[in-house]
N, C-alpha and C positions, 0 to 999 in steps of 0.2 A: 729252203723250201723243198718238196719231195719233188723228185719229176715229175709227177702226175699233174702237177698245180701249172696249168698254162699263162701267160701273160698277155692275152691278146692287143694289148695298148702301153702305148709308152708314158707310164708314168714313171716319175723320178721314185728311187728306192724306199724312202722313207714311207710313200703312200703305198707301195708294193708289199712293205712291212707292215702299216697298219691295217690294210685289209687283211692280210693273214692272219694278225692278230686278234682282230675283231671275230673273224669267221670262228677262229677255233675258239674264243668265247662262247656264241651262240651257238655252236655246235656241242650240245653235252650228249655223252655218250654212257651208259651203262654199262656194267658186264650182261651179257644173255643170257636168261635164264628163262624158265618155263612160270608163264602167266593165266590167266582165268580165261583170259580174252587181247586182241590186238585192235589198237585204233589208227585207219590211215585218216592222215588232214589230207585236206583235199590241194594240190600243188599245180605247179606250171608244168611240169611231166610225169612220166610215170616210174622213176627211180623207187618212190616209197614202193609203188606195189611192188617192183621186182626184190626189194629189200622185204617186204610181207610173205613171197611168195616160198624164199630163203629161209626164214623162219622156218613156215611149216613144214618145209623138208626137212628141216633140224628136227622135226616134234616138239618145239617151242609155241608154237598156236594151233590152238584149234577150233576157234571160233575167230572172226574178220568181221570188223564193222567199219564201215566209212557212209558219210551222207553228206558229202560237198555237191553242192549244186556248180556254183562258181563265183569266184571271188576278186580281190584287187587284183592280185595278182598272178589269176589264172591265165592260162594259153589261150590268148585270144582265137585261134586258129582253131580251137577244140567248139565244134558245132554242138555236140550232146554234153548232158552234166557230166563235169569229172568222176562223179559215182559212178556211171556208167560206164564211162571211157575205163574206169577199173577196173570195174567188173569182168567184164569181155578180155582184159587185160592178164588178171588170172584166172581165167580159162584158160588163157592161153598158156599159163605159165605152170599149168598142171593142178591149180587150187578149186578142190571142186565146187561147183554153186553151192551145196548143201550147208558148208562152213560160211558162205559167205551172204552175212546182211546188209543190205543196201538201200538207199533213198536219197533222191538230188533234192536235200532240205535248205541246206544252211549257204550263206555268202559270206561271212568271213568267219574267223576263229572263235569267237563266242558261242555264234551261233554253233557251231558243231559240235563242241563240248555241250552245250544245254543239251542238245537231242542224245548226247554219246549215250551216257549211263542208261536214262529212261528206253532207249533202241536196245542197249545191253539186257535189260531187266524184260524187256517183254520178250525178249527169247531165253528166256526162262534162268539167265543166267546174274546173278548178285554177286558183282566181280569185287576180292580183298586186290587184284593187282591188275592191273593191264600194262600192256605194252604199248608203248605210243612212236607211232613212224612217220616222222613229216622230213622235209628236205634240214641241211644240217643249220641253212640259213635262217629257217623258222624252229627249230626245235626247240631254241631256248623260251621261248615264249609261247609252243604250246605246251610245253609241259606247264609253264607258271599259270595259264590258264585253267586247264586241266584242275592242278593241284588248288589251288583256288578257288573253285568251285565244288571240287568233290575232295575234302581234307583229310576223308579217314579213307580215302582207297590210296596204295602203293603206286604209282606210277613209273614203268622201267624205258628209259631214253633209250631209242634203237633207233637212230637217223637213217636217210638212207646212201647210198654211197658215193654220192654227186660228189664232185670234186669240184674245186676251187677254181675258177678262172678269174682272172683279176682282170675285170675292165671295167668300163662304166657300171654297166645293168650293174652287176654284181656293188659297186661302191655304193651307187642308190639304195640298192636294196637294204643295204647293212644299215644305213643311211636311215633309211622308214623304222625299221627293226629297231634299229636302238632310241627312237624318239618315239616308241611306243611305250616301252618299259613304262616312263613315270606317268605318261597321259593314262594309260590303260590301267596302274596301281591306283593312283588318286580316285578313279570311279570305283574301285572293290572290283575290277574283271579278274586282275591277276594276281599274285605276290608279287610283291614289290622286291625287284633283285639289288642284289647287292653288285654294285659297278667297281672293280679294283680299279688302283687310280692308273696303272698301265693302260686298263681298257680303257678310260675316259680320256689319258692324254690321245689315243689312237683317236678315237674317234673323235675329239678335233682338230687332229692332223688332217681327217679327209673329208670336214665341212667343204673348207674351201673349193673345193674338187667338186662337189652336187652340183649336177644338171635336172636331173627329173624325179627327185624321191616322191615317192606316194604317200 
């Protein structure tokens, strides 16, 4: 595992190994390249925007849209919508208002992809590609929503740079994640992903392990 990736809990190796393996699943990553427009999901911190913020110093974005109100799995601690909380957020990080569109709409991932495009469109903009930036833990599944709903625009994976800590939260979480795939396919919210059978042996190595998945 890279240094970066901490252990804060003593699980035995095997569950140490399937959550790394799980994570780098749902973590898909693109190469970066220059887009119509950038979509932040709305998350538990603010990593995606500083990963947004990154971007446009690159000249890869030039237009920003986010409208997370708050969701399952938002920062209970966060008093205003996480739109907000972003906003103010790249201000700070040098991105100016003008680029940036915003509304505390939506409560979980559907919801923000419905508003994404029709928010895209009324600022004048009919995106062939956008960039989509959520944590590495949900990316896999917003892009599958994303691409599901809106089938002929491009979508390019830019996670943002959270790293890995292997403990409970994190095993729950991966936990929710991956029993959403088939629930949220069988309604038509998302594409239905393809599980290698590496991933599905991991992830019932660390059933047993759940304490609190959402």
């Amino acid at each position: 595992m890279e240094k970066s990736r901490q252990n804060n809990e003593e699980f035995p190796i095997k569950i140490r190994l399937a959550i790394t393996d799980l994570w780098d699943y749902l973590r898909i990553n693109d190469p970066i390249k220059e887009a119509d427009a950038a979509f932040i999901f709305g998350e538990e911190n603010i990593t995606p925007v500083i990963k947004a913020a990154e971007l446009y110093r690159l000249g890869c974005v030039k237009q920003l849209f986010f409208n997370s109100k708050k969701g399952t799995f938002g920062n209970p601690e966060w008093q205003k919508d996480e739109a907000e909380i972003y906003h103010y957020e790249l201000l700070k990080q040098g991105v100016p208002k003008s680029i940036q569109h915003w509304q505390g709409l939506a409560t979980n991932t559907l919801e923000e992809v419905q508003f994404a495009i029709p928010m895209m469109k009324n600022a004048g903009i009919d995106p062939k590609n956008v960039i989509l930036i959520a944590l590495p833990i949900h990316q896999r599944r917003a892009w599958a929503t994303m691409q599901k709903q809106n089938p002929t625009i491009e979508f390019i994976n830019i996670p943002s740079d959270q790293q890995l800590i292997i403990n409970q939260t994190t095993l729950d979480r991966i936990i929710s994640e991956m029993a959403r795939f088939d629930k949220y396919a069988n309604k038509g919210d998302i594409i239905k992903q393809k599980i290698p059978k590496t991933v599905e042996k991991a992830w019932k190595t660390i059933l047993p392990y759940a304490k609190n998945p959402r």
